[in-house]
mmCIF file of the N, C-alpha and C atoms, coordinates in Angstrom:
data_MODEL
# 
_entry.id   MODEL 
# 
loop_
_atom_site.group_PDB 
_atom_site.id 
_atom_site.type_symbol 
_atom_site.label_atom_id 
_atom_site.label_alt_id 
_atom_site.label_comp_id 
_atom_site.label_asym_id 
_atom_site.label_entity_id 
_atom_site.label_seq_id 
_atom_site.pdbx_PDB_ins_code 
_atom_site.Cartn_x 
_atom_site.Cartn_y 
_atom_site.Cartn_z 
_atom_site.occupancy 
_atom_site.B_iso_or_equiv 
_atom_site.pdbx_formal_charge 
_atom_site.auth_seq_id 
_atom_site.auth_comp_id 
_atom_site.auth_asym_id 
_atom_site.auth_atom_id 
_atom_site.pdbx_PDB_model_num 
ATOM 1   N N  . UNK A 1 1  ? 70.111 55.172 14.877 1.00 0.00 ? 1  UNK A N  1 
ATOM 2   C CA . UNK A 1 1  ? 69.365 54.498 13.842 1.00 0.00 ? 1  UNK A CA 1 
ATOM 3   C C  . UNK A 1 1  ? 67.910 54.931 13.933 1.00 0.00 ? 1  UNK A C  1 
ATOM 4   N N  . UNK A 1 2  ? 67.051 55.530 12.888 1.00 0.00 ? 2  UNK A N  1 
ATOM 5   C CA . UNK A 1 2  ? 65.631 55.883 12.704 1.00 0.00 ? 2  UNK A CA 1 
ATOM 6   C C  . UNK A 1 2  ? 64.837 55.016 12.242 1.00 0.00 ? 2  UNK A C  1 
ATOM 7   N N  . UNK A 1 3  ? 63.760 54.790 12.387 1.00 0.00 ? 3  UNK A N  1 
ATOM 8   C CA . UNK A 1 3  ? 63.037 53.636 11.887 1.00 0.00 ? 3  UNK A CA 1 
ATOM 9   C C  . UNK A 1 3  ? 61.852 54.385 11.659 1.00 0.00 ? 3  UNK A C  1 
ATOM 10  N N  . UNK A 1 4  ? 61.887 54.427 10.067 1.00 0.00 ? 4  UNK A N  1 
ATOM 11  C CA . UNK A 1 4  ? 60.562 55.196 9.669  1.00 0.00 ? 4  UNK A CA 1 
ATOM 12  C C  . UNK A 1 4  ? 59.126 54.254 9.433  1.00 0.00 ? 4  UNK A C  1 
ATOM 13  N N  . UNK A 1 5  ? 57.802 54.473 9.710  1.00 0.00 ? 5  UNK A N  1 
ATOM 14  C CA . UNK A 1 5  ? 56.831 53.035 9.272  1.00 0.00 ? 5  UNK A CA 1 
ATOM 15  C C  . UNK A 1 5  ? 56.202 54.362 8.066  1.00 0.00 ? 5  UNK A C  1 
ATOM 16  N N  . UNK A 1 6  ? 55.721 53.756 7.731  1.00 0.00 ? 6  UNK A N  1 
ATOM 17  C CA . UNK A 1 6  ? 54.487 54.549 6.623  1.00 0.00 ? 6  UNK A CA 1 
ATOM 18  C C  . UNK A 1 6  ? 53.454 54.783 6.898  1.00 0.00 ? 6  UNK A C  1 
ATOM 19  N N  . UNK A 1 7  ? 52.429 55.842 6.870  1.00 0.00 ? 7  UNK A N  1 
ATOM 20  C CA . UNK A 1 7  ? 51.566 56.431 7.281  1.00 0.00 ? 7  UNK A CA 1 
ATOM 21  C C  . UNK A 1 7  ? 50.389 54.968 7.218  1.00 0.00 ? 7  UNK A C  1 
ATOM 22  N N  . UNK A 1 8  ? 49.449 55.196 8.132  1.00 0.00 ? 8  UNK A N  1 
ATOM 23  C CA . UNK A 1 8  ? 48.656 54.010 8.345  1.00 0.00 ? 8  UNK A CA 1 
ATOM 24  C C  . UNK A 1 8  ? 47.202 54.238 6.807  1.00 0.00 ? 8  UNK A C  1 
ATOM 25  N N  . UNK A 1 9  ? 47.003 53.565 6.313  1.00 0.00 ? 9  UNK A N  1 
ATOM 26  C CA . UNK A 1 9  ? 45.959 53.688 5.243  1.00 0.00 ? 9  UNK A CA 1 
ATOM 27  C C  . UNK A 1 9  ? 44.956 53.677 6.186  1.00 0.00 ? 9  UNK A C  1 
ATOM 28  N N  . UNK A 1 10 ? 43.702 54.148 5.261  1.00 0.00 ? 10 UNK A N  1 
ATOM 29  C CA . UNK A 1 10 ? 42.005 54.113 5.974  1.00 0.00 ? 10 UNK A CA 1 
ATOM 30  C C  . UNK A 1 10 ? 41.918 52.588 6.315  1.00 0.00 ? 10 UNK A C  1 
ATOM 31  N N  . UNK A 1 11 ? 42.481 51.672 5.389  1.00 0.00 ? 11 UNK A N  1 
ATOM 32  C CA . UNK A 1 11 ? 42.026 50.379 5.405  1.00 0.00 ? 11 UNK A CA 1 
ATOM 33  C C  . UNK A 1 11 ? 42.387 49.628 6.895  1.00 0.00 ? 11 UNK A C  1 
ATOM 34  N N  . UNK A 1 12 ? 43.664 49.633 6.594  1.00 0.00 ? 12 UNK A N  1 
ATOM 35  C CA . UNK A 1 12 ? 44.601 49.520 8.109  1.00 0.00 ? 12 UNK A CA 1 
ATOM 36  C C  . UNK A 1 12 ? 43.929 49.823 9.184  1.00 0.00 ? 12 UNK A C  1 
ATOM 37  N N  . UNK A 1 13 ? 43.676 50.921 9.402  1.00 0.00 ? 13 UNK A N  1 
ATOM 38  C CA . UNK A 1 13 ? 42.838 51.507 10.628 1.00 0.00 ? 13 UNK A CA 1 
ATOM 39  C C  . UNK A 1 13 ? 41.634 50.880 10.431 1.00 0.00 ? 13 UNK A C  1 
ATOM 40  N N  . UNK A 1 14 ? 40.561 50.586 9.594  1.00 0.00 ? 14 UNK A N  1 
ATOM 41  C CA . UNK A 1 14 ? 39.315 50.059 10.498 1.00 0.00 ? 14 UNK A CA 1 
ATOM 42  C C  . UNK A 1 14 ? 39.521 48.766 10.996 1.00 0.00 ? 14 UNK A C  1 
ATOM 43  N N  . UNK A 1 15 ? 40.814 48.427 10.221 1.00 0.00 ? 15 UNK A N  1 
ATOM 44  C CA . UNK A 1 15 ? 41.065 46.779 10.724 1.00 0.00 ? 15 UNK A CA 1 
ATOM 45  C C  . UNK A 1 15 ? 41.901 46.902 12.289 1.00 0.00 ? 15 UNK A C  1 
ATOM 46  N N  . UNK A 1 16 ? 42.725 47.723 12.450 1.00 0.00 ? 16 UNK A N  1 
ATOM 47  C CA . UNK A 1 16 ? 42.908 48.034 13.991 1.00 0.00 ? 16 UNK A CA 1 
ATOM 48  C C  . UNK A 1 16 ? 42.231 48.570 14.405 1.00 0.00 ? 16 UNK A C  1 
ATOM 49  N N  . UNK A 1 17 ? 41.015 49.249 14.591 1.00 0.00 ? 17 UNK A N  1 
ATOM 50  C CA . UNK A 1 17 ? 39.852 49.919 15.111 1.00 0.00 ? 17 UNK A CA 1 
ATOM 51  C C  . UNK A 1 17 ? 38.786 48.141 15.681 1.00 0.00 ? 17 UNK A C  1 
ATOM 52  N N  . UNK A 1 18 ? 38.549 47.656 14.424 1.00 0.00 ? 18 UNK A N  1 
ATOM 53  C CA . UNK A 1 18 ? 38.207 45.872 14.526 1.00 0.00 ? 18 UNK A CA 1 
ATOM 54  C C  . UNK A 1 18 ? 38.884 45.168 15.446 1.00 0.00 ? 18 UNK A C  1 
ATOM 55  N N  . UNK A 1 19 ? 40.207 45.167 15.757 1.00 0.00 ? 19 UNK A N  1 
ATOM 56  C CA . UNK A 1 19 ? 41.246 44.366 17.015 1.00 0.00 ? 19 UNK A CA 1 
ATOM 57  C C  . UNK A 1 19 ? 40.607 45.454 17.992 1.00 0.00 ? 19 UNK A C  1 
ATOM 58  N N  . UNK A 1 20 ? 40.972 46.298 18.399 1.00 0.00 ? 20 UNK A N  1 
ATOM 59  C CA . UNK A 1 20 ? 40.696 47.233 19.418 1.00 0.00 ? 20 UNK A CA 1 
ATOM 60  C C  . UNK A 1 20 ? 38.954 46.866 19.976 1.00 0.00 ? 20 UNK A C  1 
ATOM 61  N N  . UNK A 1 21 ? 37.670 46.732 19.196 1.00 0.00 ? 21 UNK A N  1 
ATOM 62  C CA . UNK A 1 21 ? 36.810 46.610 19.548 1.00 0.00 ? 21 UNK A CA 1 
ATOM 63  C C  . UNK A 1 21 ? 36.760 44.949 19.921 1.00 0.00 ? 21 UNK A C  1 
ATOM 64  N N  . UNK A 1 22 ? 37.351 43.970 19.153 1.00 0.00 ? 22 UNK A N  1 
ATOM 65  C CA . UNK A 1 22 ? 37.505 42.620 19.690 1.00 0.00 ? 22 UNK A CA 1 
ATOM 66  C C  . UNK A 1 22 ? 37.734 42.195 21.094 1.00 0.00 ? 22 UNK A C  1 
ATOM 67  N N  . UNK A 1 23 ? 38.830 42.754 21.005 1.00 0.00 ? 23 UNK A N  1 
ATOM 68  C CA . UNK A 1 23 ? 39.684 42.865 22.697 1.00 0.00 ? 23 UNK A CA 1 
ATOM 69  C C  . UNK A 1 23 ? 39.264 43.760 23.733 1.00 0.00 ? 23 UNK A C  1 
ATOM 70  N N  . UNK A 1 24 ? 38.453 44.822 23.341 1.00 0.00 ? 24 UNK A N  1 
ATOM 71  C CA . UNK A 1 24 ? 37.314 45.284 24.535 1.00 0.00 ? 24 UNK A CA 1 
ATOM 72  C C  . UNK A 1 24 ? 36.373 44.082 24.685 1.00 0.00 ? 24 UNK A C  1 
ATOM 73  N N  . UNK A 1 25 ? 35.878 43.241 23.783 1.00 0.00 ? 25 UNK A N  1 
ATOM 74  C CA . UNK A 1 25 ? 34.986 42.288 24.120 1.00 0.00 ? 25 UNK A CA 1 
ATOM 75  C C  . UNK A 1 25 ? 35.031 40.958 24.775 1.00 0.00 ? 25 UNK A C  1 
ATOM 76  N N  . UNK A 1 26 ? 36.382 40.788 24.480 1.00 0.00 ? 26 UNK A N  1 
ATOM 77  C CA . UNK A 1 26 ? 37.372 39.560 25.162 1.00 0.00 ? 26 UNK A CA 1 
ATOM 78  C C  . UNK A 1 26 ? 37.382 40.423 26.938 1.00 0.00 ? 26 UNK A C  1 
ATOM 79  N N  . UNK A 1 27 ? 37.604 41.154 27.169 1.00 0.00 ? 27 UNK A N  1 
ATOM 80  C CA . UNK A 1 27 ? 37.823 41.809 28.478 1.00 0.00 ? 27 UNK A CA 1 
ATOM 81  C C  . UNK A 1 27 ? 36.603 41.832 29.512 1.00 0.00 ? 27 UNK A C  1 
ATOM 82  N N  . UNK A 1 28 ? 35.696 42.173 28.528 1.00 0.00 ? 28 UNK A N  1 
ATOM 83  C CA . UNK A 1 28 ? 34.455 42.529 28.947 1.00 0.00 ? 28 UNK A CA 1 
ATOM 84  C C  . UNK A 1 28 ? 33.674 41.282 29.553 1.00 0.00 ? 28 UNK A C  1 
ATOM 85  N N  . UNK A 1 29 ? 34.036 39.737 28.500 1.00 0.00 ? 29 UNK A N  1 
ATOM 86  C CA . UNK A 1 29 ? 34.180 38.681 29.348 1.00 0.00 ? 29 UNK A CA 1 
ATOM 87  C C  . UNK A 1 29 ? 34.096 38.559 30.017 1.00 0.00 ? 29 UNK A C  1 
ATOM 88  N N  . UNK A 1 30 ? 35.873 38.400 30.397 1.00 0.00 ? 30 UNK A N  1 
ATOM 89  C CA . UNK A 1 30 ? 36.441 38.369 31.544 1.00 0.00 ? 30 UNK A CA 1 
ATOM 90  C C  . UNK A 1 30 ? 36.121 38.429 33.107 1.00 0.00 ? 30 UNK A C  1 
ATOM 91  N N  . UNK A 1 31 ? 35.804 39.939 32.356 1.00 0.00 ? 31 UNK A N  1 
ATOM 92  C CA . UNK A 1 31 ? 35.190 40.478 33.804 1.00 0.00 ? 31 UNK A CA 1 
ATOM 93  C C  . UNK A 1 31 ? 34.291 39.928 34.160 1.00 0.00 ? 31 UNK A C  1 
ATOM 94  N N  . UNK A 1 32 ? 33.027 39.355 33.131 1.00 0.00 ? 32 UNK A N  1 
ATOM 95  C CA . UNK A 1 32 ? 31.689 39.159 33.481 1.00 0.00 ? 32 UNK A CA 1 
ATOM 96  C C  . UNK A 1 32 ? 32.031 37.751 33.850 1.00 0.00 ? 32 UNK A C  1 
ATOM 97  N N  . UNK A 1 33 ? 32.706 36.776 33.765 1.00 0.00 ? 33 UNK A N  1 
ATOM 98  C CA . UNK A 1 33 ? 33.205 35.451 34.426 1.00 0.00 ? 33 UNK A CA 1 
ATOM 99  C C  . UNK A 1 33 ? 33.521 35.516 35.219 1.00 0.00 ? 33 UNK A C  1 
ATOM 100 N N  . UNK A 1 34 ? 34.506 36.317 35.759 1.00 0.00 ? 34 UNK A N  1 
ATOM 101 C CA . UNK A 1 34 ? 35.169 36.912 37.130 1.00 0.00 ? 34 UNK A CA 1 
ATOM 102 C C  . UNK A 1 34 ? 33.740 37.014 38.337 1.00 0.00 ? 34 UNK A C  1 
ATOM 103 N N  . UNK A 1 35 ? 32.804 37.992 37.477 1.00 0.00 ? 35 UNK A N  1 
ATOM 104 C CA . UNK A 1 35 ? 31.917 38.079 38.609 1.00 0.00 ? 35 UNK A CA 1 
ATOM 105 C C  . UNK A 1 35 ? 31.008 37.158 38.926 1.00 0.00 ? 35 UNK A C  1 
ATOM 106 N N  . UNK A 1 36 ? 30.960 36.152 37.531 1.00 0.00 ? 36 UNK A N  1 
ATOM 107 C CA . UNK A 1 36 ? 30.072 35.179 38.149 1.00 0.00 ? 36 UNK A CA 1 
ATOM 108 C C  . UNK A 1 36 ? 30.848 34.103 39.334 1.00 0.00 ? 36 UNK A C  1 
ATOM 109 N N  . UNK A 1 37 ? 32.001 34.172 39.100 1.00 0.00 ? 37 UNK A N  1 
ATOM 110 C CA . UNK A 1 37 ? 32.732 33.352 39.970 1.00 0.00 ? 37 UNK A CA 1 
ATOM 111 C C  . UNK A 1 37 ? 32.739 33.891 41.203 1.00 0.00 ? 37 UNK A C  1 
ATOM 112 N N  . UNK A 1 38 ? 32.582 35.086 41.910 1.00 0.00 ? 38 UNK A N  1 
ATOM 113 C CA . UNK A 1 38 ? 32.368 35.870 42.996 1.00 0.00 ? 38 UNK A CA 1 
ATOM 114 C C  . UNK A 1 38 ? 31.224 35.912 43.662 1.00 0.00 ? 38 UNK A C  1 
ATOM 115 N N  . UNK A 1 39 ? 30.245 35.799 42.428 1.00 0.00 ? 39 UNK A N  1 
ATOM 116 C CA . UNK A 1 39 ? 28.717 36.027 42.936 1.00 0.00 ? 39 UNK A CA 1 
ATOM 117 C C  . UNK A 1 39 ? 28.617 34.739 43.474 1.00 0.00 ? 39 UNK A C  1 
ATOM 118 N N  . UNK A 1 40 ? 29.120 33.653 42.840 1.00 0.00 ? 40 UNK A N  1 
ATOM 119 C CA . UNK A 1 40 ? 28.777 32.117 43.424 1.00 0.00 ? 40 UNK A CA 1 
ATOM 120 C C  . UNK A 1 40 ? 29.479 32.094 44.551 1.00 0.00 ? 40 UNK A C  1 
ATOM 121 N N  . UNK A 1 41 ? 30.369 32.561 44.989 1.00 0.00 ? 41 UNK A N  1 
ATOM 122 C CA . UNK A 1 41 ? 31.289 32.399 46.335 1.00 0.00 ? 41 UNK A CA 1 
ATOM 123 C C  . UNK A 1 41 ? 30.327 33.102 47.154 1.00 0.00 ? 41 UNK A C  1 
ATOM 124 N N  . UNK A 1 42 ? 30.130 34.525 46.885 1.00 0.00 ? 42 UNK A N  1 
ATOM 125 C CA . UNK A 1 42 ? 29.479 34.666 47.671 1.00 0.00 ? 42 UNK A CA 1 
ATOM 126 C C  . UNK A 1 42 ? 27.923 34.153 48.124 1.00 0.00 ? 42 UNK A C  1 
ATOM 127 N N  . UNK A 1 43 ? 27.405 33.599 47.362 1.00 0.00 ? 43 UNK A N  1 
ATOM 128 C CA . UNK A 1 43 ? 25.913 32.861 47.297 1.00 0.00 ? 43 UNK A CA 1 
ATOM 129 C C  . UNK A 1 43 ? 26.268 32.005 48.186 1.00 0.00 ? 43 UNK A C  1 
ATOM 130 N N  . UNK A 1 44 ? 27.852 30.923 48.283 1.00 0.00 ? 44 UNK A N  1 
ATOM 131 C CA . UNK A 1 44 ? 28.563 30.005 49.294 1.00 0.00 ? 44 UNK A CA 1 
ATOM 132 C C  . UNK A 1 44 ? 28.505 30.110 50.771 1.00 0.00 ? 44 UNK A C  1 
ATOM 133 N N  . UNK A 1 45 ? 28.695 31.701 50.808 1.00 0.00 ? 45 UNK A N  1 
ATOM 134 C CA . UNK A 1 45 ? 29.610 32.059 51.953 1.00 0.00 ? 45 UNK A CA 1 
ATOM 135 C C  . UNK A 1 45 ? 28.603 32.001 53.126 1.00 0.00 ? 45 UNK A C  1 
ATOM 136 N N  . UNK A 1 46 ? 29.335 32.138 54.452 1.00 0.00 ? 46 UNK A N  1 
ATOM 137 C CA . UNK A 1 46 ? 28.204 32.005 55.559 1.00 0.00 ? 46 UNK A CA 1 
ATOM 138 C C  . UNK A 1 46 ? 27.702 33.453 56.248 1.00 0.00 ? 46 UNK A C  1 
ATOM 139 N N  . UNK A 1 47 ? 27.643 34.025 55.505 1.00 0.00 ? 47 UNK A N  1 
ATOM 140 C CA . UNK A 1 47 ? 27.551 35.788 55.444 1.00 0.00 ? 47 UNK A CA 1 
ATOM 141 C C  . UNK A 1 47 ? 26.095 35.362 55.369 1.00 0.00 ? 47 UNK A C  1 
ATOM 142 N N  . UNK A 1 48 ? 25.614 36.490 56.319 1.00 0.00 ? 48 UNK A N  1 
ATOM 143 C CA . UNK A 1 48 ? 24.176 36.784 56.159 1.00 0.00 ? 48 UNK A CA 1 
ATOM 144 C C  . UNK A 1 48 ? 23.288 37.444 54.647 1.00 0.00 ? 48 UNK A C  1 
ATOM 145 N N  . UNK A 1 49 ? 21.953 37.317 54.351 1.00 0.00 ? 49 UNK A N  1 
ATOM 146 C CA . UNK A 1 49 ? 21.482 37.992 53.475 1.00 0.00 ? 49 UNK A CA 1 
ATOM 147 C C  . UNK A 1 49 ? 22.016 39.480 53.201 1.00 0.00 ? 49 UNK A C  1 
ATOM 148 N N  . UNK A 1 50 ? 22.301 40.348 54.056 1.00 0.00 ? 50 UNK A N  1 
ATOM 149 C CA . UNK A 1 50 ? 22.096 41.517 54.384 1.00 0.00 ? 50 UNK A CA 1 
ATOM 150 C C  . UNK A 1 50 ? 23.756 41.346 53.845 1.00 0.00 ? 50 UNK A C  1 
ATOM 151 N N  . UNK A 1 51 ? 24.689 40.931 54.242 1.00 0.00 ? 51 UNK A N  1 
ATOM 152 C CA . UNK A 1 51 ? 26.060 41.204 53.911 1.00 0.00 ? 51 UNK A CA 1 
ATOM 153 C C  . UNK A 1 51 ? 26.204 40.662 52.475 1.00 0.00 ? 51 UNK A C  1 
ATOM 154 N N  . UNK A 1 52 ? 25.354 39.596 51.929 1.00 0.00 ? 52 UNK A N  1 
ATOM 155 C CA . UNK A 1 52 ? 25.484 39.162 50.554 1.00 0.00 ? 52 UNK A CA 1 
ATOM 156 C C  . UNK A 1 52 ? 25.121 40.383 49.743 1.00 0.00 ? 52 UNK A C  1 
ATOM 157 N N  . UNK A 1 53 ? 23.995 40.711 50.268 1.00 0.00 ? 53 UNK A N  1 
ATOM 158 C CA . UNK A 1 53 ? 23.351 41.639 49.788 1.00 0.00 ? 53 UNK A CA 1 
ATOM 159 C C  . UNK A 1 53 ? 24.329 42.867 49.384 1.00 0.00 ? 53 UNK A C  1 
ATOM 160 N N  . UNK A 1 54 ? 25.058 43.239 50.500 1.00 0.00 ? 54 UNK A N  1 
ATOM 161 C CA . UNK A 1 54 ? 25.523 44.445 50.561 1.00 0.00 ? 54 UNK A CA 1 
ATOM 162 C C  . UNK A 1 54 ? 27.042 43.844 49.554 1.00 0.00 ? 54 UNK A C  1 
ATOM 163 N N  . UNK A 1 55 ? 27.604 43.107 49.599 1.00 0.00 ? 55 UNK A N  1 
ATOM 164 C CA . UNK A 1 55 ? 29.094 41.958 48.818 1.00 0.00 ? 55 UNK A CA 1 
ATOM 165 C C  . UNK A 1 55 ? 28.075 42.132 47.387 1.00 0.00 ? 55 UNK A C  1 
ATOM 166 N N  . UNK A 1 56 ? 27.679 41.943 47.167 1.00 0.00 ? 56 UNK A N  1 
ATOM 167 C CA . UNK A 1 56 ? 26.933 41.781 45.354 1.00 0.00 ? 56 UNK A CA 1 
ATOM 168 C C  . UNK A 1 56 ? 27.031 43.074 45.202 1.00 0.00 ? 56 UNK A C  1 
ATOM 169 N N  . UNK A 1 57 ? 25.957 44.352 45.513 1.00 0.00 ? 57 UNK A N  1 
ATOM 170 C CA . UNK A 1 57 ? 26.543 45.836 45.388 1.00 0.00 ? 57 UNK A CA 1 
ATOM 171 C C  . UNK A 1 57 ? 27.484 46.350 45.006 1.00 0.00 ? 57 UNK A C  1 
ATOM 172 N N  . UNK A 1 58 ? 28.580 45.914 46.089 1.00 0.00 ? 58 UNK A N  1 
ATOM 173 C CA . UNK A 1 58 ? 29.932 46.325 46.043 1.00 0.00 ? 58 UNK A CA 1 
ATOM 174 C C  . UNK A 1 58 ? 30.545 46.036 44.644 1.00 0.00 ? 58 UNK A C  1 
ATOM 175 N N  . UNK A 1 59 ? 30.461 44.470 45.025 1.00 0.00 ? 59 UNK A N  1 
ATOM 176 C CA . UNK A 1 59 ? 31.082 43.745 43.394 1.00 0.00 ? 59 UNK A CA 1 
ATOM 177 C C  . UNK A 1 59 ? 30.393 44.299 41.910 1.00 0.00 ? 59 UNK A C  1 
ATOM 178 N N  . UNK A 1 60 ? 29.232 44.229 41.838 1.00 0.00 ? 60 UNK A N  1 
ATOM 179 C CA . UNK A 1 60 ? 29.099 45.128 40.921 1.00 0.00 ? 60 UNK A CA 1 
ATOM 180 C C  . UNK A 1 60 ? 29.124 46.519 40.255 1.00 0.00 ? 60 UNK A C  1 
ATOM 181 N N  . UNK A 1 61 ? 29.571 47.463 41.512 1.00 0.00 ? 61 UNK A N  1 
ATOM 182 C CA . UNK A 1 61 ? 30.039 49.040 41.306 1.00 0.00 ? 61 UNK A CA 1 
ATOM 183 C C  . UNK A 1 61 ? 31.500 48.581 40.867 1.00 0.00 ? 61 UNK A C  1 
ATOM 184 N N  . UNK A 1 62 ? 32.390 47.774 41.378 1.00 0.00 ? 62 UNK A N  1 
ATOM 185 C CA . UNK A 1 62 ? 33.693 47.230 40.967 1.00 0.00 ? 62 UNK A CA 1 
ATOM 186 C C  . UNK A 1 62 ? 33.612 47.028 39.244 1.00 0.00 ? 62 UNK A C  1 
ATOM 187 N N  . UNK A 1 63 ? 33.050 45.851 39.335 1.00 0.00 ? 63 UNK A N  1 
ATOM 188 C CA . UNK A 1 63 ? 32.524 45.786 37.419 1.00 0.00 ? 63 UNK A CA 1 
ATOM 189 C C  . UNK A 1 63 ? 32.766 46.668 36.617 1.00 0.00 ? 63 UNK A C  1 
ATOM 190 N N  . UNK A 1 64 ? 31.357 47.690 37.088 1.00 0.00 ? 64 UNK A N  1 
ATOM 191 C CA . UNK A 1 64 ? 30.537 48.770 36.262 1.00 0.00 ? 64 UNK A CA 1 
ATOM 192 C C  . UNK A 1 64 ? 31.869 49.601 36.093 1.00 0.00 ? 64 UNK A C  1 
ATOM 193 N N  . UNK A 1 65 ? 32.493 49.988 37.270 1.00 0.00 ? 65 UNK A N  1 
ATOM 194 C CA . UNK A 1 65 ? 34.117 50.621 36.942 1.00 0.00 ? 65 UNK A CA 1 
ATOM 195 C C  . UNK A 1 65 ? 34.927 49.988 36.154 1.00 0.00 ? 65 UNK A C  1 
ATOM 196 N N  . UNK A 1 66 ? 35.157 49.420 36.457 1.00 0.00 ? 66 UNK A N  1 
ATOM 197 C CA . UNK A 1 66 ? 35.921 48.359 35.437 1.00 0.00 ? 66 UNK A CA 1 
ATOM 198 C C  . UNK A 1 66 ? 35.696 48.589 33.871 1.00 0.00 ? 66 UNK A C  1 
ATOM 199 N N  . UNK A 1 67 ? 34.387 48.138 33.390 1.00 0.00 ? 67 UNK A N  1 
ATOM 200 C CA . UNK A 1 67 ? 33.996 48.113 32.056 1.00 0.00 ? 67 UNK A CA 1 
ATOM 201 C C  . UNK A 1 67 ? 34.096 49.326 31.675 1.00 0.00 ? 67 UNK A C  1 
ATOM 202 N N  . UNK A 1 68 ? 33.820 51.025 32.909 1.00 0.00 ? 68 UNK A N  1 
ATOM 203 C CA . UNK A 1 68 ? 33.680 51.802 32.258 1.00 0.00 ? 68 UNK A CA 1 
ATOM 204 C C  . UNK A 1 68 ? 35.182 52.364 31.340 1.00 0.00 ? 68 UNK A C  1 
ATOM 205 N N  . UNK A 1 69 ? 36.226 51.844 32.907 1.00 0.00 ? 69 UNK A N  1 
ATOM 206 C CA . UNK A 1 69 ? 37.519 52.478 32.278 1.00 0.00 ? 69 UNK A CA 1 
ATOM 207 C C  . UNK A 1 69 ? 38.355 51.324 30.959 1.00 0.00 ? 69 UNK A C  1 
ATOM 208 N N  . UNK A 1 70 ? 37.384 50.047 30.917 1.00 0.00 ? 70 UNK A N  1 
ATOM 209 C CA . UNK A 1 70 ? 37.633 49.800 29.894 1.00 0.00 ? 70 UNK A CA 1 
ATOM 210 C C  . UNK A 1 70 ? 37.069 50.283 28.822 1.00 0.00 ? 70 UNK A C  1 
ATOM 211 N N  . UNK A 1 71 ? 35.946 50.728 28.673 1.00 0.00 ? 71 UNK A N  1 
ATOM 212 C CA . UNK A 1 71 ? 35.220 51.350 27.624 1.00 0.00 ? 71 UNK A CA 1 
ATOM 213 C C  . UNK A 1 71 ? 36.481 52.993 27.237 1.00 0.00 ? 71 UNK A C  1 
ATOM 214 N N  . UNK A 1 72 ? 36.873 53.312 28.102 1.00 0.00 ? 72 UNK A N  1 
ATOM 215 C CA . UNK A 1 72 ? 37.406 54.838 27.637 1.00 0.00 ? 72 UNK A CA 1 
ATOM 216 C C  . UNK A 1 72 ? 38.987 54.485 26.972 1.00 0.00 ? 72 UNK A C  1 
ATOM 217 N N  . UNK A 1 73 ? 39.681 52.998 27.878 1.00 0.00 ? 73 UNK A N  1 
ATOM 218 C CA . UNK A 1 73 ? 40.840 53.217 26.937 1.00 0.00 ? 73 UNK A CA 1 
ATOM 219 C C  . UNK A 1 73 ? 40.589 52.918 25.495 1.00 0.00 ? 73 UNK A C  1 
ATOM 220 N N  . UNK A 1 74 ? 39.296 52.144 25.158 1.00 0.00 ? 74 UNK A N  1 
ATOM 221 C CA . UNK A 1 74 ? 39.099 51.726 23.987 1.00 0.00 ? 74 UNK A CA 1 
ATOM 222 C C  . UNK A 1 74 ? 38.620 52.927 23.145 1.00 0.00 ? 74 UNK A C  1 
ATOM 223 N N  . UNK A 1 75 ? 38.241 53.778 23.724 1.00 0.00 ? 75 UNK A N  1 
ATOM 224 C CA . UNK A 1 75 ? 37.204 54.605 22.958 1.00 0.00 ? 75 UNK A CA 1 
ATOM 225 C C  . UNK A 1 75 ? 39.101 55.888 22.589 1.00 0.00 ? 75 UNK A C  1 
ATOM 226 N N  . UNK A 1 76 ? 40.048 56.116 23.754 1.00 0.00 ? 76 UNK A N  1 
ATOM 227 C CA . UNK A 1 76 ? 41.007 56.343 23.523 1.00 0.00 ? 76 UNK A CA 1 
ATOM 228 C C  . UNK A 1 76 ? 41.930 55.683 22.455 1.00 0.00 ? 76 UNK A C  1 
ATOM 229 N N  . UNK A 1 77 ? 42.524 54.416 21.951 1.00 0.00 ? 77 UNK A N  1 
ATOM 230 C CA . UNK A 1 77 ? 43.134 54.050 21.586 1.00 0.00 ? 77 UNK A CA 1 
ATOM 231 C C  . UNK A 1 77 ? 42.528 53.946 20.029 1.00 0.00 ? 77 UNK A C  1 
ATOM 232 N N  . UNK A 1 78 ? 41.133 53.967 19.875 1.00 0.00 ? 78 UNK A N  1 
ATOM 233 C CA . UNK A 1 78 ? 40.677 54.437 18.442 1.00 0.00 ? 78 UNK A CA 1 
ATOM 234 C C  . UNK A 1 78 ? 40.897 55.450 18.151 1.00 0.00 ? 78 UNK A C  1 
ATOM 235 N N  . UNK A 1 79 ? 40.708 56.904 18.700 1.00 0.00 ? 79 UNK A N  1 
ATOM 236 C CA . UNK A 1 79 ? 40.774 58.027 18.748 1.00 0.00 ? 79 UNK A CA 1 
ATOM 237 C C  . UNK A 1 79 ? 42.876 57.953 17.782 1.00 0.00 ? 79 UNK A C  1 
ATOM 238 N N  . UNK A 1 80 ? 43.633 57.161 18.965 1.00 0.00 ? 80 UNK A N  1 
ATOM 239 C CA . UNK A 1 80 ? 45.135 57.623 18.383 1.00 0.00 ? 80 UNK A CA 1 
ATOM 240 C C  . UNK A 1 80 ? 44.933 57.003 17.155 1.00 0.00 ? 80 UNK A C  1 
ATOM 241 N N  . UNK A 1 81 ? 44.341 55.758 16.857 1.00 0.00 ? 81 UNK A N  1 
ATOM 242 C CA . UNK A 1 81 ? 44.302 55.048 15.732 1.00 0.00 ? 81 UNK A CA 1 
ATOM 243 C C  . UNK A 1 81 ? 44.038 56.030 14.687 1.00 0.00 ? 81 UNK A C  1 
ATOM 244 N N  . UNK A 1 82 ? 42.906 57.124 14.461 1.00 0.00 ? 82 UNK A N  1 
ATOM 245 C CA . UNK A 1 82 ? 41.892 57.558 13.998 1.00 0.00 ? 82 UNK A CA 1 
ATOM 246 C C  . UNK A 1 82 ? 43.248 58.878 13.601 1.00 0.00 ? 82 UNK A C  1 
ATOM 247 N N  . UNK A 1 83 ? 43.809 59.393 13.946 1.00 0.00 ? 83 UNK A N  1 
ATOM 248 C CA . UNK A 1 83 ? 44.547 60.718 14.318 1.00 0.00 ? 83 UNK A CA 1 
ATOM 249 C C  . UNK A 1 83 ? 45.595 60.215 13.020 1.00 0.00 ? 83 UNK A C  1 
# 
């Protein structure tokens, strides 16, 4: 059994291009809640300045990765949209 769809209109696509940029922003959240919830643990913790110090760093190269490889599937999944 084949299941044919119909070619996507211009219209269609900026409106899934619109979900696609939504849901990078919903993520992007996420993340940024995530870290505030980390940063406060660690602000908690009985870790010295120097290890907070060095725990915040960390956590935020984590992030910055994060957002970036979220930024590329998004910038990918427009691209198939776009095609």
């Amino acid at each position: 059994m084949l299941v044919s769809f119909p070619d996507l209109t211009s219209e269609r696509r900026i409106i899934l291009i619109k979900i696609v940029k939504e849901k990078l922003e919903e993520a992007r959240i996420r993340v940024r809640s995530e870290r505030e919830k980390n940063l406060n643990e660690i602000d908690k913790s009985t870790h010295g300045k120097d290890d907070q110090f060095r725990l915040k760093n960390e956590l935020q190269k984590l992030v910055d990765d994060i957002n970036n490889k979220l930024e590329t599937l998004a910038d990918k999944k427009e691209q198939e949209i776009l095609v």
